[in-house]
Backbone as CSV, one residue per row, in Angstrom:
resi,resn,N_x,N_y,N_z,CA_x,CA_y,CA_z,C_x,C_y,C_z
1,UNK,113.133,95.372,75.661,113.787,96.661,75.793,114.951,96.507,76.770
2,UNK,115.773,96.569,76.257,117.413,96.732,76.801,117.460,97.948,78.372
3,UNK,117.852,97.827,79.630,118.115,99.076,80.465,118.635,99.998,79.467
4,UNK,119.592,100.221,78.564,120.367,101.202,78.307,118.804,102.853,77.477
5,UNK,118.184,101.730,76.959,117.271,102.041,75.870,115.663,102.604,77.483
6,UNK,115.861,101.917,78.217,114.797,102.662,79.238,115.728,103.760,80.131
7,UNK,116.562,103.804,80.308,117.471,105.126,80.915,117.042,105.798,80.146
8,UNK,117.502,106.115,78.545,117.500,107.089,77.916,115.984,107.887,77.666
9,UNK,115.073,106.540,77.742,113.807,107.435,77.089,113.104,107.446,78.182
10,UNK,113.150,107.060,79.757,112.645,107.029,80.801,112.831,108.285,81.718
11,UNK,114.213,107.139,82.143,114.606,108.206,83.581,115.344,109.137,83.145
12,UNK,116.171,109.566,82.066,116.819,110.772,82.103,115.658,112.153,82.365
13,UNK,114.848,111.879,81.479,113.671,112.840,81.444,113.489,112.808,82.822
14,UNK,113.346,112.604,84.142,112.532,112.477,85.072,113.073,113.743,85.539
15,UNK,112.489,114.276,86.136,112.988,115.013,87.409,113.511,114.614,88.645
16,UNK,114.413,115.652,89.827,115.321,114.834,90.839,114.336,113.700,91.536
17,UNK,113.083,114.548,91.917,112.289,114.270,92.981,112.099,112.735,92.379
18,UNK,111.554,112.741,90.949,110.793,111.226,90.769,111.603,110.246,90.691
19,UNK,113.457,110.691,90.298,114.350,109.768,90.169,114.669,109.274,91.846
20,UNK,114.783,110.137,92.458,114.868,109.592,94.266,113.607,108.643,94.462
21,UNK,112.245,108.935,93.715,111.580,107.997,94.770,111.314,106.343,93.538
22,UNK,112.254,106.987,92.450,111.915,105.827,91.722,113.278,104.957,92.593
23,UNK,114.294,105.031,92.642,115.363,104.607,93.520,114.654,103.918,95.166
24,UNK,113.793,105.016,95.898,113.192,104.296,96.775,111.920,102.752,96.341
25,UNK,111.919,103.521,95.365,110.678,102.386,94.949,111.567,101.152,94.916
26,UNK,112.592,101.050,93.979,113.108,99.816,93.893,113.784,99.413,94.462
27,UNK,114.150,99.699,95.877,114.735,99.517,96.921,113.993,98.945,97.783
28,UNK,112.469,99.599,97.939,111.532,98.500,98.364,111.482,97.458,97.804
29,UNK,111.363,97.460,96.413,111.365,95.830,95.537,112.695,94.965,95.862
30,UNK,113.330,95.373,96.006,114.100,94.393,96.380,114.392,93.816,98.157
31,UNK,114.035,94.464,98.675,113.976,94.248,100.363,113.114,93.138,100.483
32,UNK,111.277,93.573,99.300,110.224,92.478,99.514,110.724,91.070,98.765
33,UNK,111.386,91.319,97.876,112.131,89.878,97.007,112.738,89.172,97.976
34,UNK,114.007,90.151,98.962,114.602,88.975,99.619,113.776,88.754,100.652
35,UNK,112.840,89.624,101.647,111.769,88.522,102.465,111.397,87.158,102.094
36,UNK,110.873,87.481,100.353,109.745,86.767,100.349,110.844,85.517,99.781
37,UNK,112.237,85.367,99.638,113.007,84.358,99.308,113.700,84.001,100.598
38,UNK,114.121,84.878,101.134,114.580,84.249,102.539,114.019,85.029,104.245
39,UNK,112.846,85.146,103.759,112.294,85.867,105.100,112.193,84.513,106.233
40,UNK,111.666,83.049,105.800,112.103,82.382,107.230,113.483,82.149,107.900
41,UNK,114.530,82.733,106.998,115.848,82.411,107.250,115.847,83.892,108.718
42,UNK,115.472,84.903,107.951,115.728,86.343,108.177,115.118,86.198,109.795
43,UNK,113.660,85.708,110.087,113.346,85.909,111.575,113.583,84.798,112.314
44,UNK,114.263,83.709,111.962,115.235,82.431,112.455,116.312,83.393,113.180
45,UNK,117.858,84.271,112.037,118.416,85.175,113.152,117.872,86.132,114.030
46,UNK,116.547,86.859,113.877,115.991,88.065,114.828,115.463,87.249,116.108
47,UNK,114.910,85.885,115.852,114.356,85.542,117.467,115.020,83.826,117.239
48,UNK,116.055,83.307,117.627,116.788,82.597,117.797,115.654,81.502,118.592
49,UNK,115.595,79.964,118.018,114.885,79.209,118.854,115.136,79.154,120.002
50,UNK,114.284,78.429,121.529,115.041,78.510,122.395,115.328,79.742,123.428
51,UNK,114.868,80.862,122.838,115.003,82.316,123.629,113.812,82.316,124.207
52,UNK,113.642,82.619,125.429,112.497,83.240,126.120,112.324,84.693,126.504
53,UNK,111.056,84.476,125.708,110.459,86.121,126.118,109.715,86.191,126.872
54,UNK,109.662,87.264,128.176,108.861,87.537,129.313,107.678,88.473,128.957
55,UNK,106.942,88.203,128.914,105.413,88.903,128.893,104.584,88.994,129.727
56,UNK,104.488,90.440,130.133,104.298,90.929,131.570,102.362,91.353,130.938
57,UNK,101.304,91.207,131.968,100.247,90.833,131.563,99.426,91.449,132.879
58,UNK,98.436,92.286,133.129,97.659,93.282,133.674,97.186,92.170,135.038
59,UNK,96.848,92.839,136.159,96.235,91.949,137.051,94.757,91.904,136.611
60,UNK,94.221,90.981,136.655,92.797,91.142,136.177,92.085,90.089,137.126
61,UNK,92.491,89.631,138.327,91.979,89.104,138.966,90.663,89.977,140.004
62,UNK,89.871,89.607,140.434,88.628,90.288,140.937,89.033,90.612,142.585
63,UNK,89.031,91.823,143.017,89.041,91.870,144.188,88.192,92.610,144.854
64,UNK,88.275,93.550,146.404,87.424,93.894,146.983,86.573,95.727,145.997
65,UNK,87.379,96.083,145.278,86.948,97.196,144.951,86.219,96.814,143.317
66,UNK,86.568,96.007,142.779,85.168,95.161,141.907,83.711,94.777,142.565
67,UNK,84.102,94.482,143.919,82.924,93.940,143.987,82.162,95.240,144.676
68,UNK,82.733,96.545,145.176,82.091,97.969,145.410,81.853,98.304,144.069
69,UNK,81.912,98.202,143.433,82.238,99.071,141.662,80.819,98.159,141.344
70,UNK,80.375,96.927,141.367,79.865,95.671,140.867,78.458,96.422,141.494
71,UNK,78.792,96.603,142.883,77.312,97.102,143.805,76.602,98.009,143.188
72,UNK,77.893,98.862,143.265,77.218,100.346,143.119,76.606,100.593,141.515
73,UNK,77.298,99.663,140.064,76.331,99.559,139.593,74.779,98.798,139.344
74,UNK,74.902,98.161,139.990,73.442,97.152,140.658,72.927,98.400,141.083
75,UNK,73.256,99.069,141.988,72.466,100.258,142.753,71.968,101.116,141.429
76,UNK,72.806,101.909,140.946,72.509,102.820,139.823,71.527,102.431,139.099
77,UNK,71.758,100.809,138.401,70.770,100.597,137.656,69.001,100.273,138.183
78,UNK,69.465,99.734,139.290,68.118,99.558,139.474,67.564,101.152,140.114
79,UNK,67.939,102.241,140.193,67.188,103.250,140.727,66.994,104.241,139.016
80,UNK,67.334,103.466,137.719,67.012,103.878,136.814,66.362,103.498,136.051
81,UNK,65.330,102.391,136.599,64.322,101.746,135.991,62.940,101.977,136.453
């Protein structure tokens, strides 16, 4: 089946709404085509080898108010047994 021959008996019939999201639809199809043909090219330019990224990361080291927090549940539990 020729496009000319699916316009006519397809999409003319459609309404606005289904012709916009048929347009979105294949606008997605083609975004996922070129990922999936040049998506290692694509995040090669977004994070350039060689760049450093800083990643900032919670203190999680143990200090004096862990080890009050640590007590006091030792305390709790054992006065609930």
């Amino acid at each position: 089946m020729i496009l000319m021959d699916v316009e006519k008996q397809y999409i003319e019939p459609m309404s606005r709404v289904e012709k916009k999201q048929l347009i979105r639809d294949v606008q997605r199809m083609l975004v996922d085509d070129e990922i999936e043909q040049h998506g290692d090219e694509i995040l090669r330019q977004m994070f350039p080898s060689g760049m450093a990224y800083e990643i900032s990361t919670p203190n999680v080291t143990p200090d004096a108010t862990d080890r009050v927090a640590l007590a006091q549940l030792h305390q709790e539990r054992e006065h609930a047994i």
